[in-house]
C-alpha positions as CSV (number, residue, x, y, z in Angstrom):
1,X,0.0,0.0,0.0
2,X,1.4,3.1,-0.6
3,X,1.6,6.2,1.4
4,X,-0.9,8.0,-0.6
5,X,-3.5,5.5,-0.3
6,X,-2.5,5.2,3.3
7,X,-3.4,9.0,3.4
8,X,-6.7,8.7,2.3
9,X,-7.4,5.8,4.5
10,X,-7.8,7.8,7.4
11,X,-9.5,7.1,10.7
12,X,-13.0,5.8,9.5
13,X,-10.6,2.9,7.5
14,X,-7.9,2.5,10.2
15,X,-9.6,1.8,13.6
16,X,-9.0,3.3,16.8
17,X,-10.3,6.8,16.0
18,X,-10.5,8.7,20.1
19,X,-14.3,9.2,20.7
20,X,-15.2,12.3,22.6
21,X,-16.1,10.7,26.2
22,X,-12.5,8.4,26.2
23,X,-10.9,11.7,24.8
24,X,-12.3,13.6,27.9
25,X,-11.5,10.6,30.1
26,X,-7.9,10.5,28.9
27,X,-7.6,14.9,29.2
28,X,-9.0,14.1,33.1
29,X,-6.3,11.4,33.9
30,X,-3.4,13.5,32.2
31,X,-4.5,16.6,34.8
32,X,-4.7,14.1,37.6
33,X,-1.0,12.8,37.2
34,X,-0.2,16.4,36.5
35,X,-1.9,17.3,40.2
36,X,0.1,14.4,41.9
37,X,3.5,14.2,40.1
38,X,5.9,11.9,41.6
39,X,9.8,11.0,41.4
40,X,11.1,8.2,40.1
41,X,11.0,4.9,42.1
42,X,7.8,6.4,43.9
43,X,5.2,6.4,41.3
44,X,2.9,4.9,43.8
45,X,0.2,6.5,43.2
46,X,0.6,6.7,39.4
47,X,0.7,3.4,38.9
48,X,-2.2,2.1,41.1
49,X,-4.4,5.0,39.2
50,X,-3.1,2.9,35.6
51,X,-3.2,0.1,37.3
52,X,-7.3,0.4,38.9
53,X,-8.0,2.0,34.9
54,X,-6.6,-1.2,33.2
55,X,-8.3,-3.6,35.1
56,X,-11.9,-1.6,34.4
57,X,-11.2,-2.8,30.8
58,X,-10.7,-6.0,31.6
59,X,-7.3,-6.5,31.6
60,X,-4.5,-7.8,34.1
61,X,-1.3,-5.7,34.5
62,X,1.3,-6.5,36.1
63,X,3.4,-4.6,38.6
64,X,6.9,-4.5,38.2
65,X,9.4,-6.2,40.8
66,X,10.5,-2.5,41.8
67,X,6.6,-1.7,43.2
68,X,6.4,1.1,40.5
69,X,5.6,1.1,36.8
70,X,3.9,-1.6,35.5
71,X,3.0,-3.8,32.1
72,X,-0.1,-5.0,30.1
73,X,-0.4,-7.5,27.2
74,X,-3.3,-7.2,25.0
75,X,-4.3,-10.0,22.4
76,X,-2.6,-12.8,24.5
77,X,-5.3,-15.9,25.4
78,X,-4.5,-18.4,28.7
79,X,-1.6,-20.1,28.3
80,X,0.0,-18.2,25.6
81,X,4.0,-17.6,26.4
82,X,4.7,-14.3,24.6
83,X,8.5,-16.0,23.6
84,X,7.0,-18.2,21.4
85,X,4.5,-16.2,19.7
86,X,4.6,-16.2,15.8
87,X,3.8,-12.8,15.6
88,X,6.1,-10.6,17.9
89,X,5.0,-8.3,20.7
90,X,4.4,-4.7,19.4
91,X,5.7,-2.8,22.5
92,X,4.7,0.6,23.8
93,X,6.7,2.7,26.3
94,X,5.4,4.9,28.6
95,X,8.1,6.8,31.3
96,X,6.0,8.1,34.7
97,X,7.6,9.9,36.8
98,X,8.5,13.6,37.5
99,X,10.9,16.3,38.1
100,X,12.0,17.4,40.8
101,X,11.1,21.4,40.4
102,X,8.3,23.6,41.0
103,X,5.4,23.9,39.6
104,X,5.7,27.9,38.0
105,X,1.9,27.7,36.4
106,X,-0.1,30.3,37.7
107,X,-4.1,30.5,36.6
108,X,-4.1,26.7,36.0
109,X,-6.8,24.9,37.7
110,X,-4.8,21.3,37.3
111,X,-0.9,22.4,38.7
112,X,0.9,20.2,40.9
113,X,-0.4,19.9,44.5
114,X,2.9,18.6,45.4
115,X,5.7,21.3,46.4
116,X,8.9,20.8,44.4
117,X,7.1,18.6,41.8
118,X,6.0,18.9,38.3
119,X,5.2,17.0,35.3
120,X,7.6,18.9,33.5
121,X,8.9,16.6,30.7
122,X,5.4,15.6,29.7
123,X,5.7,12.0,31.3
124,X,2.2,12.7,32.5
125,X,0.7,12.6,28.4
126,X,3.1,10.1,27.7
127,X,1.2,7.9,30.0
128,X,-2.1,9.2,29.3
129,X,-1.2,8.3,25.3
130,X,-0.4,4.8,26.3
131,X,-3.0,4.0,28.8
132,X,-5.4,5.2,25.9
133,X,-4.0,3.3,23.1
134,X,-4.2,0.1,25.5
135,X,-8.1,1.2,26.1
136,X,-9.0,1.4,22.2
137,X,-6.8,-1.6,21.8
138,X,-8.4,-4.0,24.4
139,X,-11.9,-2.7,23.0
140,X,-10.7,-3.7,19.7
141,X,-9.5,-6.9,21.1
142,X,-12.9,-7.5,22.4
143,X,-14.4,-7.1,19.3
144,X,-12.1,-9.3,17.2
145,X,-10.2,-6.5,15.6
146,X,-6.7,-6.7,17.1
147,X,-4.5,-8.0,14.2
148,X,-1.4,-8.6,16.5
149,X,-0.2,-8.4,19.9
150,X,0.7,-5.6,22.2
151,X,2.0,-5.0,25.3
152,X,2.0,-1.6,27.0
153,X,5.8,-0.9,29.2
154,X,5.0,2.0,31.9
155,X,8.1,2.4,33.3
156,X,9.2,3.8,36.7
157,X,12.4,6.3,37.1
158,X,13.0,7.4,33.7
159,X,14.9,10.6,35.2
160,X,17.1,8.7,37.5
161,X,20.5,7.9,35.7
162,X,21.0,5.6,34.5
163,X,17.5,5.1,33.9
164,X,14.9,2.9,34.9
165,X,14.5,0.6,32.0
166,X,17.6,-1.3,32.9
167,X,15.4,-2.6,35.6
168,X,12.4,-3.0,33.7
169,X,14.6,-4.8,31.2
170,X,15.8,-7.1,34.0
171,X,12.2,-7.6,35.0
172,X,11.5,-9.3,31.9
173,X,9.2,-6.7,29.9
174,X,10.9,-7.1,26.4
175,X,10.3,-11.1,26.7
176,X,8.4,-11.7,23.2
177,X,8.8,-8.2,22.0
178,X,9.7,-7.3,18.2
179,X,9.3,-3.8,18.5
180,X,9.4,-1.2,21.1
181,X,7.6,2.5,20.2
182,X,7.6,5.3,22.4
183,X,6.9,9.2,21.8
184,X,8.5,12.3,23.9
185,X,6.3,15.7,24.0
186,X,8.4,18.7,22.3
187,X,7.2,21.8,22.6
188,X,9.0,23.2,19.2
189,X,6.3,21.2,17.1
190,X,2.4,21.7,16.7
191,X,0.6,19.4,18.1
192,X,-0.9,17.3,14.9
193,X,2.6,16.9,13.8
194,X,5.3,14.7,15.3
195,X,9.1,15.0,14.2
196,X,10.8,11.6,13.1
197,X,14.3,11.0,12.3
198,X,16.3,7.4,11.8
199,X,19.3,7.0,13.4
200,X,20.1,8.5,16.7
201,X,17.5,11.4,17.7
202,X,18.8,11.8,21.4
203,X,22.6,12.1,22.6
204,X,24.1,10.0,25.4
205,X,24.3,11.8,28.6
206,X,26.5,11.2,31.4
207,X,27.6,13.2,34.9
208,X,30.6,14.0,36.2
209,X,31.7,15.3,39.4
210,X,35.2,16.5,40.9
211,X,36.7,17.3,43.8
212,X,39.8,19.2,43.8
213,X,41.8,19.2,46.8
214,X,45.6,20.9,48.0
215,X,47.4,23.0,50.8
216,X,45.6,26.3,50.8
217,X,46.9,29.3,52.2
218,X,46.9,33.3,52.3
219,X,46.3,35.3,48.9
220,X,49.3,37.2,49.5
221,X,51.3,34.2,48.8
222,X,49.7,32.0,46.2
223,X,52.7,31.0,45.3
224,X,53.2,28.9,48.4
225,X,50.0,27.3,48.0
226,X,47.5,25.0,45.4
227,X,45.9,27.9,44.0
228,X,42.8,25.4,44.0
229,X,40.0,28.6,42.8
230,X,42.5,28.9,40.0
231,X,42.9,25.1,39.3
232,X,38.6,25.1,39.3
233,X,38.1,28.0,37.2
234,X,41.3,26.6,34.6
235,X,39.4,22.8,34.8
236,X,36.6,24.4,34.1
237,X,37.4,25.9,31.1
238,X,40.1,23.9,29.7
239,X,38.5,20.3,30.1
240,X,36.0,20.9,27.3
241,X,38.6,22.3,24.9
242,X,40.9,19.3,25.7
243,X,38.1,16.9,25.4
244,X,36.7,18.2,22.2
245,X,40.1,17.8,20.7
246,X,40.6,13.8,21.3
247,X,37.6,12.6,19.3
248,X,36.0,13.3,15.7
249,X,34.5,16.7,16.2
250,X,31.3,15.5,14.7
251,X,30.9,13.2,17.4
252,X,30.0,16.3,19.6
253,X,31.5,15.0,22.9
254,X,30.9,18.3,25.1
255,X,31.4,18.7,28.7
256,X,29.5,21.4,29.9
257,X,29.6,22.6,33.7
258,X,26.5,23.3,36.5
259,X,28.2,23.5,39.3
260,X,31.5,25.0,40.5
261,X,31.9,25.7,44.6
262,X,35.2,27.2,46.5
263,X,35.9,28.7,49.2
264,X,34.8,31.3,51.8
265,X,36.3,34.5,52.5
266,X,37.8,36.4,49.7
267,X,41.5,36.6,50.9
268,X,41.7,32.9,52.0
269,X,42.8,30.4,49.5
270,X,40.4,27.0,50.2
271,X,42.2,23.7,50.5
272,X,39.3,22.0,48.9
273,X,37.0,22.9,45.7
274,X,34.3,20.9,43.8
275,X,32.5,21.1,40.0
276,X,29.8,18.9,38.9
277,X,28.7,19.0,35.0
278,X,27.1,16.6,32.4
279,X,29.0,14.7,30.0
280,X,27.4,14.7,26.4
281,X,27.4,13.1,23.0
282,X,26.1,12.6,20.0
283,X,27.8,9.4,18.8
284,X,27.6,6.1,20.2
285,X,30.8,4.7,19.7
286,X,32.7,8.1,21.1
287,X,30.0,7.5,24.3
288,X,32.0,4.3,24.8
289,X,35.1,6.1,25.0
290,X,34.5,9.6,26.9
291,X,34.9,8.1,30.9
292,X,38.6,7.5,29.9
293,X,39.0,10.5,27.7
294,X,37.7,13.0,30.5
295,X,39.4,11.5,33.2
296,X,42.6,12.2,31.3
297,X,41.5,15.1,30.3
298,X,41.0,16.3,34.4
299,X,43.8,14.8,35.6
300,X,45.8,16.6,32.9
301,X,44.6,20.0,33.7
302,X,44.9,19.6,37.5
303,X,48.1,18.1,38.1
304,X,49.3,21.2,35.9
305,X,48.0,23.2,38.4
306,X,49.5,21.2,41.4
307,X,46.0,20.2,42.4
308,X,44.7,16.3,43.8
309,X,41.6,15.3,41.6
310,X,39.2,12.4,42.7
311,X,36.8,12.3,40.1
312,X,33.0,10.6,40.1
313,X,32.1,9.7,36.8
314,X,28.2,8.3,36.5
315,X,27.1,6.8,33.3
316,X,24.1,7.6,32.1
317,X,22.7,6.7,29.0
318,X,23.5,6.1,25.4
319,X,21.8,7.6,21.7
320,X,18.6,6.8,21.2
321,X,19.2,5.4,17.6
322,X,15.9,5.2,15.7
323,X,15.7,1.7,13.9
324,X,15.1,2.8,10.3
325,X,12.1,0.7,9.8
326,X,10.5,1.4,13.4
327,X,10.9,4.9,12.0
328,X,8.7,4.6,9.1
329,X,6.0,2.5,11.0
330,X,5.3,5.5,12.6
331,X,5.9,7.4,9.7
332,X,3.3,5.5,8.0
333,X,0.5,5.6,11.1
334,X,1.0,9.0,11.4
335,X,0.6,9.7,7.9
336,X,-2.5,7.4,8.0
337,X,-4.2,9.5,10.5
338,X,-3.1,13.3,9.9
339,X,-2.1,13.1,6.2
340,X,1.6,13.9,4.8
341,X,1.9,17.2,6.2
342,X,1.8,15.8,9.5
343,X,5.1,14.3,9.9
344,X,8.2,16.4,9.7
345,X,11.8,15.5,10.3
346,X,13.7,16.6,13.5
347,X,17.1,17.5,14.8
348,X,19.7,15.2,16.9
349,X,19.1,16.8,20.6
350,X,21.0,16.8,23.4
351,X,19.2,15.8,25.7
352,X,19.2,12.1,27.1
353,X,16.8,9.4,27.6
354,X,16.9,5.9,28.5
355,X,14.6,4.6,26.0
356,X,17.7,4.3,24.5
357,X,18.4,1.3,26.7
358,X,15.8,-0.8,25.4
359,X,16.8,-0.4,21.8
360,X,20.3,-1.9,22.7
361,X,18.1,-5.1,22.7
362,X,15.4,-4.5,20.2
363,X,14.6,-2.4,17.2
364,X,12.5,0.1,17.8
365,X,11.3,4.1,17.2
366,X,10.7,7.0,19.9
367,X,8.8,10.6,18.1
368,X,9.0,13.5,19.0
369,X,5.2,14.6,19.9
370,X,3.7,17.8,19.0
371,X,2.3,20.0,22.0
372,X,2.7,23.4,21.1
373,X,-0.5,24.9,20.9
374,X,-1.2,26.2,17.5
375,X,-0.6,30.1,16.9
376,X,1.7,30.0,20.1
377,X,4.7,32.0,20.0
378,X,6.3,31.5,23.7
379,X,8.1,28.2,23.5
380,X,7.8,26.6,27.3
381,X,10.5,24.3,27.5
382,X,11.0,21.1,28.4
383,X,12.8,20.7,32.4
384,X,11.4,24.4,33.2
385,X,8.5,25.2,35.7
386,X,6.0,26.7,33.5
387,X,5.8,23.5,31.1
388,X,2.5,22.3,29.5
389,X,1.1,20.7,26.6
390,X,-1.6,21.3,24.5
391,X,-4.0,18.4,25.3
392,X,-5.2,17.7,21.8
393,X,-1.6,15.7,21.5
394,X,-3.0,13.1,23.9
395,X,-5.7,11.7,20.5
396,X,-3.0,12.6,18.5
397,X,-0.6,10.2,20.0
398,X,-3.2,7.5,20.8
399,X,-4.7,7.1,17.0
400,X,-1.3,7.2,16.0
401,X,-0.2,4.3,17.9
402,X,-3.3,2.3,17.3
403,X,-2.5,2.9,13.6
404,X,1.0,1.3,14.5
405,X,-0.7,-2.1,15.8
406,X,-2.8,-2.3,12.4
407,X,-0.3,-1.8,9.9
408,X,2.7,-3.3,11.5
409,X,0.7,-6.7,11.4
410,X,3.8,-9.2,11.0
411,X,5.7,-7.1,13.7
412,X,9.7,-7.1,13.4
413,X,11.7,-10.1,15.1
414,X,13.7,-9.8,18.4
């Protein structure tokens, strides 16, 4: 079938068009998460609200071992063992928690309850798009409709390096799964629209923390000291230039700095200083080698200012890499549902996210999900207080998804 005719499908052809009640449903369970955000690894809450909503359609989630998150196969009879399926699990990934910020919304009659919490990443439509898609799905499955199976992955501590899908992973949830979606909210597109790319769409993301340490002294006589404010302020400057210059430049291995701390009175040299920063990169193979390359790259620049380093190095997560045909599945849904102008490609960004993880092991596709409000101007980024998403995105992502299960009928192969 060919795009075109894909097009003119649309949702009357392709079930799994939102009605207006589930639609409302779904924009009333978004605003309740948004309410009662919570960090990762205590999603309590959260999950028993997906939990109680999955079960009133009649189907059986599971929790994970962790207490938070959960999953939820649809189309699987008694007895089935999803390894040996013929077709493959279609999977679809959900992250729940929240960030640990205020919530800066003023006039808005659904901001967080919570003090120093926010849905500010959009994890709360995330999860409302996938606990909707499993609604229309299990309805479908009622009805005979469901060409394949699908389980839905709501997964705990998404925000916590390095992630919380290595632990859903070890709990088993991409047993029998061929292919693993997920979409991320981006407040640069329209909502209607969602912005694809194959090959990696996130960068890896690391941390990095130092401590500097040497004999401090009076600033009349540096000289018979460890200068250690000058060894901080010359680490952090001259790390990222040395680092960007042992790898391919358009790998894009930056360190970039958040913290820096010394000292207390302005005419005593400290005996101790500290900087914390993020390490991160656009290509997977230099992620691999950047904890060796910025240790040297520390230790170089300190000991040539006669200062001690002990330096904390935290993975985090790799690229998301976009499997090329995950990428035009949702290509193709999207396009089935919204028409051609709805799908437009994106940048690489910076920022991390451990969906990533999952496609280590399986193929798979995350979009980037429209939830700019249309005529907008103000862009409310993503990690600030004042975040929110226009709430038409939450259909958007659902009949997108559901479009996803019908056309990718043979499903890819773990």
């Amino acid at each position: 079938m060919s795009l075109e005719s894909e097009a003119g499908l649309a949702g009357d052809v392709l079930p799994g068009v939102l009605s207006e009640s589930l639609h409302a449903e779904l924009v009333a369970f978004r605003r309740d998460l948004h309410m009662h955000p919570e960090l990762g690894n205590q999603e309590f809450r959260t999950t028993a609200a997906i939990k109680e909503r999955l079960e009133q359609a009649g189907l059986k989630p599971r929790v994970l071992s962790s207490g938070t998150g959960l999953v939820c196969d649809i189309g699987l009879t008694e007895g089935d063992h999803p390894e040996r399926l013929s077709v493959p699990l279609l999977a679809l990934r959900a992250d729940i928690d929240a960030l640990p910020i205020p919530d800066a919304k003023t006039d808005c009659p659904y901001r967080s309850t919570v003090p120093d919490r926010a849905h500010a990443c959009g994890h709360d439509v995330h999860t409302t798009v996938v606990l909707g898609t499993g609604l229309v799905l299990a309805d479908l499955h009622a009805k005979g409709l469901l060409p394949r199976p699908v389980r839905l992955l709501f997964q705990p501590a998404e925000e916590v390096l390095p992630g919380g899908a290595l632990d859903a992973i070890e709990d088993g949830v991409l047993t029998g799964v061929g292919r693993i979606l997920a979409v991320h909210c981006d407040p640069r597109v329209e909502v209607g629209r969602i912005g694809l790319r194959h090959g990696p769409i996130t960068s890896a993301c690391d941390r990095v923390e130092i401590a500097l340490d040497g004999p401090g002294g009076h600033t009349a006589r540096p000289h018979l000291t460890t200068d250690l404010v000058t060894a901080a302020a010359r680490v952090a400057i001259d790390v990222p230039a040395v680092v960007a210059r042992r790898v391919d430049t358009r790998a894009g291995l930056a360190v970039t700095w958040g913290r820096i701390e010394s000292g207390h009175a302005p005419n005593v040299i400290p005996q101790h200083a500290e900087l914390s920063g993020t390490v991160r990169c656009l290509d997977l193979d230099a992620w691999r080698q950047a904890p060796d390359i910025v240790h040297a790259a520390i230790d170089e620049v300190a000991t040539l200012h006669r200062a001690k380093s002990e330096i904390t190095y935290m993975r985090g997560v790799p690229p998301v890499v976009n499997d090329r045909e995950s990428t035009e599945l949702l290509r193709r849904a999207m396009v089935a549902r919204r028409g051609m102008k709805s799908v437009e490609s994106t940048e690489q960004s910076l920022g991390g996210e451990d969906f990533s993880w999952y496609l280590e092991q399986v193929p798979g596709a995350l979009a980037r999900l429209g939830v700019r409000r249309p005529g907008e101007r103000t862009v409310r980024d993503l990690h600030q207080g004042d975040f929110d998403a226009d709430e038409d995105a939450i259909a958007v992502g659902v009949e997108m998804f559901t479009a996803a299960a019908f056309l990718d009928r043979n499903g890819a192969q773990s």
